[in-house]
C-alpha positions as CSV (number, residue, x, y, z in Angstrom):
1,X,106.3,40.6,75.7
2,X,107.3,41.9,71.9
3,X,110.3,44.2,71.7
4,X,109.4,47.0,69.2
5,X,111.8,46.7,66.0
6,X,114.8,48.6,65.4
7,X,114.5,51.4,62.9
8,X,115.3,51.4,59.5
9,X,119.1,52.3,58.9
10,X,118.2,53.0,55.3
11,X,115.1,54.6,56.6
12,X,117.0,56.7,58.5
13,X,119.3,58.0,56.0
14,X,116.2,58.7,53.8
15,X,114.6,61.1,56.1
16,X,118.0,63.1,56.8
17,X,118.9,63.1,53.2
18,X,115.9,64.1,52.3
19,X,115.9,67.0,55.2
20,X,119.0,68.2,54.0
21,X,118.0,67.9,50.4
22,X,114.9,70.3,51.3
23,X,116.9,72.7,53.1
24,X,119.4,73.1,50.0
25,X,116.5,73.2,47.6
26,X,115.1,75.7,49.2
27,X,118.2,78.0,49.3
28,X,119.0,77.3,45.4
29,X,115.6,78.8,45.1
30,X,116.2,81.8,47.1
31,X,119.1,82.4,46.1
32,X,118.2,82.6,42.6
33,X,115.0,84.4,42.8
34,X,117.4,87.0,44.8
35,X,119.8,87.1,42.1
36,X,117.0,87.5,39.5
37,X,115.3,90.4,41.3
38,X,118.7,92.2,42.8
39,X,120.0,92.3,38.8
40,X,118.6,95.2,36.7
41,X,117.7,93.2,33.7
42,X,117.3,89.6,35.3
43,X,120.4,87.6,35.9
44,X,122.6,86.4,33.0
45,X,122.2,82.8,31.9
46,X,125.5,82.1,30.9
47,X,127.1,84.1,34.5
48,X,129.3,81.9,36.3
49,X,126.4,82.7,39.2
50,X,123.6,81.1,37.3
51,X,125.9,77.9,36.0
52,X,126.8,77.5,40.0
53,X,123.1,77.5,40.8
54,X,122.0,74.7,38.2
55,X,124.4,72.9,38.6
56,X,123.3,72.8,42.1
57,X,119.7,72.4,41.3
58,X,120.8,69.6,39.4
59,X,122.6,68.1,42.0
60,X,120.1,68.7,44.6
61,X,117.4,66.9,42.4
62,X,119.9,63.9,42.2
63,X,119.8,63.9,45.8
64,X,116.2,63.8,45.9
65,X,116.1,60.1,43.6
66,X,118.5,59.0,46.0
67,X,116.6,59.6,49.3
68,X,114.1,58.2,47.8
69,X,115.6,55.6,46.5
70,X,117.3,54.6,50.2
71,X,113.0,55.3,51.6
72,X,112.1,53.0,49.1
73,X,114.7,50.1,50.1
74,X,114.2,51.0,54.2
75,X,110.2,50.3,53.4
76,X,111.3,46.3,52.0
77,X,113.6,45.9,54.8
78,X,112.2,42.7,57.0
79,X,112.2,43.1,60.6
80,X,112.1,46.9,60.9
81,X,110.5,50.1,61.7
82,X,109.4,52.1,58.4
83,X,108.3,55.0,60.5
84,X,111.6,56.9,59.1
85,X,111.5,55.3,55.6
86,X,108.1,56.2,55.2
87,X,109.1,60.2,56.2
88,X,111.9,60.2,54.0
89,X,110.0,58.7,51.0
90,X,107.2,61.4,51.2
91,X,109.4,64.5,51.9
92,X,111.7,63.4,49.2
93,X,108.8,62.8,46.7
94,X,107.5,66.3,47.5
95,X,111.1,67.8,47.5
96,X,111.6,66.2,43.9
97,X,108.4,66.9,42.7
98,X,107.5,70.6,43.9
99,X,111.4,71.8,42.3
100,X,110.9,69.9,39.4
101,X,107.3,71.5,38.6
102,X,109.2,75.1,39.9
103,X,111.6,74.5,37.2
104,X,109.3,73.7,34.3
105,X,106.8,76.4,35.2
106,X,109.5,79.0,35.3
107,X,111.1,77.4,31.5
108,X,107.3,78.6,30.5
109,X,107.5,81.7,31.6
């Protein structure tokens, strides 16, 4: 009789990282578009406001390279269930990848 390996700790911490990383993401973005739409004229680029939010953004995308950095790690540990490394490597991928393609396209516009 196998036992079923123990999950990931690095996995772990992928997936909830990433989760969290989402969740923030998500609330830059609303935040901003708010901001944008609430401001006759758009928002300012250089308001406090704005700064607050990139800087955010910035961090937020950081966040990102280390979940998936941590889902990367859990995938190479021996021993282990990947089940939450694998999660936190894809939602972190998509996370990075869907606010950094949201950034560029609206530096185009």
């Amino acid at each position: 009789m196998s036992e079923t390996p123990k999950h990931s700790g690095l996995g772990i911490t992928a997936f909830i990282l990433s989760l969290v990383t989402a969740l923030v993401t998500a609330g830059l973005f609303g935040v901003a578009s708010i901001l944008e739409s609430a401001t006759p004229g758009g928002i300012d680029e250089e308001s406090p406001a704005a700064i607050t939010i990139g800087l955010l953004l910035i961090l937020s995308l950081a966040s990102c390279v280390v979940s998936f950095a941590l889902g990367i790690a859990g995938l190479f540990q021996a021993n282990r269930n990947k089940s939450f490394a694998i999660l936190g490597t894809i939602i972190s991928a998509l996370v990075g990848i869907g606010a950094s393609l949201t950034i560029l396209l609206g530096l185009l516009v």
